[in-house]
MIDOSE-1310 file (N, C-alpha, C; in nm, 2 decimals, decimal comma, always signed):
residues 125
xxxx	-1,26/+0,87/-2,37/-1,12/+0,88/-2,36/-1,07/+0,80/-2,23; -0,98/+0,72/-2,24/-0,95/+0,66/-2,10/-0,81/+0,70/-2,04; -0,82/+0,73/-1,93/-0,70/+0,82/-1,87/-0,58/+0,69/-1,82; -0,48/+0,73/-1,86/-0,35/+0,63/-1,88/-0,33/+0,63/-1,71
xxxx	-0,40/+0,59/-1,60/-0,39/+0,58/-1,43/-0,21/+0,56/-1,41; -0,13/+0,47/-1,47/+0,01/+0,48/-1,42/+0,08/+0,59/-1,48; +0,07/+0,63/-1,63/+0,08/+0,78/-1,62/+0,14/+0,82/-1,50; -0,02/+0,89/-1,47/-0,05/+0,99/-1,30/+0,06/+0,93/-1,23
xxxx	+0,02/+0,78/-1,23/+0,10/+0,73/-1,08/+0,23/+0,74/-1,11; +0,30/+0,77/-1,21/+0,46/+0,77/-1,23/+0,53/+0,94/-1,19; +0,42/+1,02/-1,26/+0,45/+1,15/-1,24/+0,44/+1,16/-1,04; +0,36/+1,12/-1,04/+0,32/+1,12/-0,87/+0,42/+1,08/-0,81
xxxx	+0,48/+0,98/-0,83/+0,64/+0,88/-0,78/+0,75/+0,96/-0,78; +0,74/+1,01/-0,96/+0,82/+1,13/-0,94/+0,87/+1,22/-0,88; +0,72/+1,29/-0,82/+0,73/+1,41/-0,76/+0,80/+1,40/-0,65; +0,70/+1,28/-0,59/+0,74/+1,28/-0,40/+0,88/+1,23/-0,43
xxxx	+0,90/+1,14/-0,53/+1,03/+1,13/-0,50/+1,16/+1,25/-0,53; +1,14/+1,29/-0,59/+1,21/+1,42/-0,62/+1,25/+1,48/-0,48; +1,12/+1,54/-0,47/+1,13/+1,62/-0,33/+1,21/+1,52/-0,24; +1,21/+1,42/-0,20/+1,29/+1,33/-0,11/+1,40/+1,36/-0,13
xxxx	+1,47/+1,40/-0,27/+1,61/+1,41/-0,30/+1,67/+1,54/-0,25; +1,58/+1,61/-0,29/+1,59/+1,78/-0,23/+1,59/+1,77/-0,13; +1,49/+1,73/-0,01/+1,52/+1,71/+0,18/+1,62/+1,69/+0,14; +1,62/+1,56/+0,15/+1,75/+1,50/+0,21/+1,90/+1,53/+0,17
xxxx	+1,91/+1,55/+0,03/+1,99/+1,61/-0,02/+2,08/+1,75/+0,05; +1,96/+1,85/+0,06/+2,01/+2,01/+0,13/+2,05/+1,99/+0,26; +2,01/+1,86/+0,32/+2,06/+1,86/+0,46/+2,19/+1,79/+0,46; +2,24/+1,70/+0,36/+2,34/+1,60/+0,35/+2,43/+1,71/+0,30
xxxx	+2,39/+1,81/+0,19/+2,51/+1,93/+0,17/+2,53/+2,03/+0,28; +2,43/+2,05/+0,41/+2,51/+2,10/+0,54/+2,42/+2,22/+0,54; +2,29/+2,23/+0,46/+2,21/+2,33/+0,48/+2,08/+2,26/+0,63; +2,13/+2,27/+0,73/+2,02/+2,20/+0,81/+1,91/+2,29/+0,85
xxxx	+1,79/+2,25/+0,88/+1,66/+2,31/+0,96/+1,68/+2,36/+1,07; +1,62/+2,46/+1,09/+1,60/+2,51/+1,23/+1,57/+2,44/+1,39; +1,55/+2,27/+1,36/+1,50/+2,13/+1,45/+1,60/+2,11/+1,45; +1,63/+1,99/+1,54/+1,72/+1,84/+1,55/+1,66/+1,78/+1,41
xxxx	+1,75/+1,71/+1,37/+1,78/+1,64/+1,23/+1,81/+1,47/+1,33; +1,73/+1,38/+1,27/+1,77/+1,25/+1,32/+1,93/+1,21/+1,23; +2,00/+1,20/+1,22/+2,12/+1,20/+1,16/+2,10/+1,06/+1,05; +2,03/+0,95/+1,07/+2,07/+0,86/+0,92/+1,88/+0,92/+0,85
xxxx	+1,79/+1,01/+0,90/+1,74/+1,00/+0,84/+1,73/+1,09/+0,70; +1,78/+1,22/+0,67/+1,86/+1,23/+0,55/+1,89/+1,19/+0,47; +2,00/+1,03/+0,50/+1,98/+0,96/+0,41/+1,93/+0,87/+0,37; +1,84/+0,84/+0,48/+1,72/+0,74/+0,41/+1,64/+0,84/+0,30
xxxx	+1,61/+0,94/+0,34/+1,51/+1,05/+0,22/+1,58/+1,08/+0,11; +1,70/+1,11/+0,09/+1,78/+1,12/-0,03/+1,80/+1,00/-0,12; +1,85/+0,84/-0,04/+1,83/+0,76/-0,06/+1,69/+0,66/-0,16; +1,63/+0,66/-0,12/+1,48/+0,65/-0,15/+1,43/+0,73/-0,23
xxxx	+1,46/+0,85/-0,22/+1,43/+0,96/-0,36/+1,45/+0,91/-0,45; +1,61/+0,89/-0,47/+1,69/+0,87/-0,60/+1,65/+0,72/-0,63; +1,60/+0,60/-0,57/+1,54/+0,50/-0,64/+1,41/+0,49/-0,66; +1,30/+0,61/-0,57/+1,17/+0,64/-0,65/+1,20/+0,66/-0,77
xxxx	+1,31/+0,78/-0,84/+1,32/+0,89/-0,94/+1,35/+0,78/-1,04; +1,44/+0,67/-0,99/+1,54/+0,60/-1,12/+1,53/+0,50/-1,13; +1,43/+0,42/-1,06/+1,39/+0,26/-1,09/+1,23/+0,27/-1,07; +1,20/+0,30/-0,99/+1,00/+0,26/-0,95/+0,91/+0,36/-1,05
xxxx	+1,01/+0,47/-1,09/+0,90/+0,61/-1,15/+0,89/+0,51/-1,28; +1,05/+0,43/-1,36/+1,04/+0,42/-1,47/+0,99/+0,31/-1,48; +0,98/+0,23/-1,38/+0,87/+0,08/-1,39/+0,74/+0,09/-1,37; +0,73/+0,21/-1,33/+0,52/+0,23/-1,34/+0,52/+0,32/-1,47
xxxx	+0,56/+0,39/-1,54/+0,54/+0,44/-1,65/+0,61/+0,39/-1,74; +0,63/+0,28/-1,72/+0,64/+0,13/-1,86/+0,53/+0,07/-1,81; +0,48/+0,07/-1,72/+0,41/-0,06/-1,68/+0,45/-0,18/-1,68; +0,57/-0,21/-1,62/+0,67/-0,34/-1,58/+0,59/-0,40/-1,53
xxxx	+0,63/-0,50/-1,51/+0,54/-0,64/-1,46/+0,56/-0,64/-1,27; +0,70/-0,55/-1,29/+0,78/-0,49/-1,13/+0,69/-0,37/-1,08; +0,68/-0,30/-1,13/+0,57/-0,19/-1,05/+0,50/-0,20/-1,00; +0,42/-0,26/-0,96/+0,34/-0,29/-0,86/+0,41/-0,36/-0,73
xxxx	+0,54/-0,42/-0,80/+0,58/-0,46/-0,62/+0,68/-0,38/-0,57; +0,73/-0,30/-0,69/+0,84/-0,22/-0,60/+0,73/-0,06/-0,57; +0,65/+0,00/-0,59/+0,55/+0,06/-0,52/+0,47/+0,00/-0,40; +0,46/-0,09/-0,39/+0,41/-0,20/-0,29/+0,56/-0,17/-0,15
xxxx	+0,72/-0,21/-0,22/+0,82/-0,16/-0,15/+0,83/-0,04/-0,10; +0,82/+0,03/-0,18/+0,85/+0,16/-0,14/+0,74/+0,24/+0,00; +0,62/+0,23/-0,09/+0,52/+0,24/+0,04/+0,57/+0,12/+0,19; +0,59/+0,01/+0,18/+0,68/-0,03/+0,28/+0,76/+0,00/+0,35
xxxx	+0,86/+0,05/+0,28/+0,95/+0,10/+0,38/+0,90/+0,26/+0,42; +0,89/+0,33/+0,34/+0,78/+0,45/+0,43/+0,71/+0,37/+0,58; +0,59/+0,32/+0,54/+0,53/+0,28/+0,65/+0,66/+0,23/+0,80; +0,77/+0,15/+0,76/+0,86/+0,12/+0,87/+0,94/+0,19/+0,93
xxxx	+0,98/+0,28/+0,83/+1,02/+0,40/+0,85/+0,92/+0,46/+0,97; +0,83/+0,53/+0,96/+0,70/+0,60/+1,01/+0,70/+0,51/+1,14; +0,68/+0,39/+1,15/+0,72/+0,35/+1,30/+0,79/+0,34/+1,38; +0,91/+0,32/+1,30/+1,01/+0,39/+1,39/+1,06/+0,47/+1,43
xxxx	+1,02/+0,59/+1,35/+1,01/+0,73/+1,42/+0,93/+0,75/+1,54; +0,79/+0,67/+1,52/+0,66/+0,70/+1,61/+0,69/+0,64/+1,73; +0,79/+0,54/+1,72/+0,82/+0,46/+1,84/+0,98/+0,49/+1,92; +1,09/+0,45/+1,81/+1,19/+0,49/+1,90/+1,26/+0,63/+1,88
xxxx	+1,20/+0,71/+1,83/+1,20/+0,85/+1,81/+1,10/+0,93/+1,84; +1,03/+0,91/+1,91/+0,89/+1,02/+1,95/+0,92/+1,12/+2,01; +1,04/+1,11/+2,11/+1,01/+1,26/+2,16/+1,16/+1,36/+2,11; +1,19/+1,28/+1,96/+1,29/+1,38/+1,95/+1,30/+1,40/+1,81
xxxx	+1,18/+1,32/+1,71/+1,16/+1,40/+1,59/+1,09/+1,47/+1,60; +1,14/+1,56/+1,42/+1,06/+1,69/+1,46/+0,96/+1,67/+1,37; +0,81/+1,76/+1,41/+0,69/+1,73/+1,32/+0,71/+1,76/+1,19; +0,81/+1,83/+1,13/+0,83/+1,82/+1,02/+0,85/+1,67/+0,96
xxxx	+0,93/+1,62/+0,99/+0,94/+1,50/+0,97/+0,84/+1,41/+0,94; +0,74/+1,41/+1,07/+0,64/+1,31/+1,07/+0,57/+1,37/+0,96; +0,51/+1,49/+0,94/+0,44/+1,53/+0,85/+0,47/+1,46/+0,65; +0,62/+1,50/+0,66/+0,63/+1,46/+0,52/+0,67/+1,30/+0,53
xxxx	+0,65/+1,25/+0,66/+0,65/+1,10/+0,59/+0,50/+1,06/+0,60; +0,41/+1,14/+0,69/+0,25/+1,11/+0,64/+0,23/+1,14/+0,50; +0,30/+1,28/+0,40/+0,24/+1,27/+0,34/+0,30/+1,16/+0,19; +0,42/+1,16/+0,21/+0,45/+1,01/+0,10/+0,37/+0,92/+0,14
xxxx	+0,34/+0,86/+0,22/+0,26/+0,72/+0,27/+0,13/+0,72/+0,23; +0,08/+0,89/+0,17/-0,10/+0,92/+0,18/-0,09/+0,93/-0,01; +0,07/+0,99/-0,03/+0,08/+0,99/-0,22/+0,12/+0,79/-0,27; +0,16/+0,73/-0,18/+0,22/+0,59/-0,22/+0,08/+0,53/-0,21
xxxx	-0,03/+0,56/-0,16/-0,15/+0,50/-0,11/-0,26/+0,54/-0,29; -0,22/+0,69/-0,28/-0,27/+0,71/-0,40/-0,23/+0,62/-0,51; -0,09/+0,62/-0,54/-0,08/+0,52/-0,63/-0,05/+0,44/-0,66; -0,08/+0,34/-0,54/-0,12/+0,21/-0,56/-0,23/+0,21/-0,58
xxxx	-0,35/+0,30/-0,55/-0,50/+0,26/-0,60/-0,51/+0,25/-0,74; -0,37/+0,38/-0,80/-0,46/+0,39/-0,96/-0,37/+0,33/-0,99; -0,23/+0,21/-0,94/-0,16/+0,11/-1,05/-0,27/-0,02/-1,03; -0,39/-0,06/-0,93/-0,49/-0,12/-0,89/-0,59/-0,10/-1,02
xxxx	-0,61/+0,00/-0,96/-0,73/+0,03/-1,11/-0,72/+0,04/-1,20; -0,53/+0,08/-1,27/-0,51/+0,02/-1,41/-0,50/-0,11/-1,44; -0,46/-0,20/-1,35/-0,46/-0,35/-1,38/-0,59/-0,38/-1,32; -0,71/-0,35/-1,32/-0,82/-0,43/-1,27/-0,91/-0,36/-1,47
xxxx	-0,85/-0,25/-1,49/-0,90/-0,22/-1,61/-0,86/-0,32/-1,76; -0,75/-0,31/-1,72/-0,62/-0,45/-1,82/-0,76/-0,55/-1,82; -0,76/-0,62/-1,71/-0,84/-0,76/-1,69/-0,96/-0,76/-1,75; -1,06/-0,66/-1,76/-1,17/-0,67/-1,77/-1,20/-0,64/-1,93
x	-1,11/-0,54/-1,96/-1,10/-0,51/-2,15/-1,05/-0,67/-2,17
């Protein structure tokens, strides 16, 4: 049986993206955390959710010729994101923050391996 890898990786896109819509979302409708809130970042996490959820989820679970670069995107801007926090925000985000952008960056890492290992599978069949 061979396991459909973008499948996984779409449902996975899904997920974290989802959740990104929910952050950022509950804090854009005025439900805030117990921390300081960086104020555009909200809507970068809401933002980014809603094009995980409604362009990148549905191009890796077609297997678009685009999935691989807009997952390649997305994990990008995470990553810039993430340094900009670590840099000109260090001593005033909160580890919540850092946390859930470690863990998109550790789920976008996931699946780019298995949209890798479905197209290294494509090549070889």
């Amino acid at each position: 049986m061979k396991i459909n890898l973008n499948k996984i990786a779409a449902v996975l896109a899904f997920i974290i993206g989802a959740m990104a819509v929910f952050a950022g979302g509950q804090v854009l409708l005025g439900k805030l955390p117990d921390y300081y809130v960086i104020n555009w970042l909200p809507v970068y996490n809401y933002t980014v959710g809603i094009l995980t959820v409604c362009v990148t989820t549905i191009l890796i679970w077609s297997r678009h010729k685009l999935a691989m670069p807009a997952a390649i995107a997305t994990f990008g801007v995470h990553t810039l994101v993430m340094l900009i926090l670590q840099t000109s925000y260090r001593d005033v985000v909160a580890i919540d923050s850092i946390v859930a952008m470690t863990v998109r960056m550790t789920i976008w890492i996931i699946i780019l391996t298995m949209l890798y290992t479905q197209a290294r599978r494509k090549l070889i069949s």
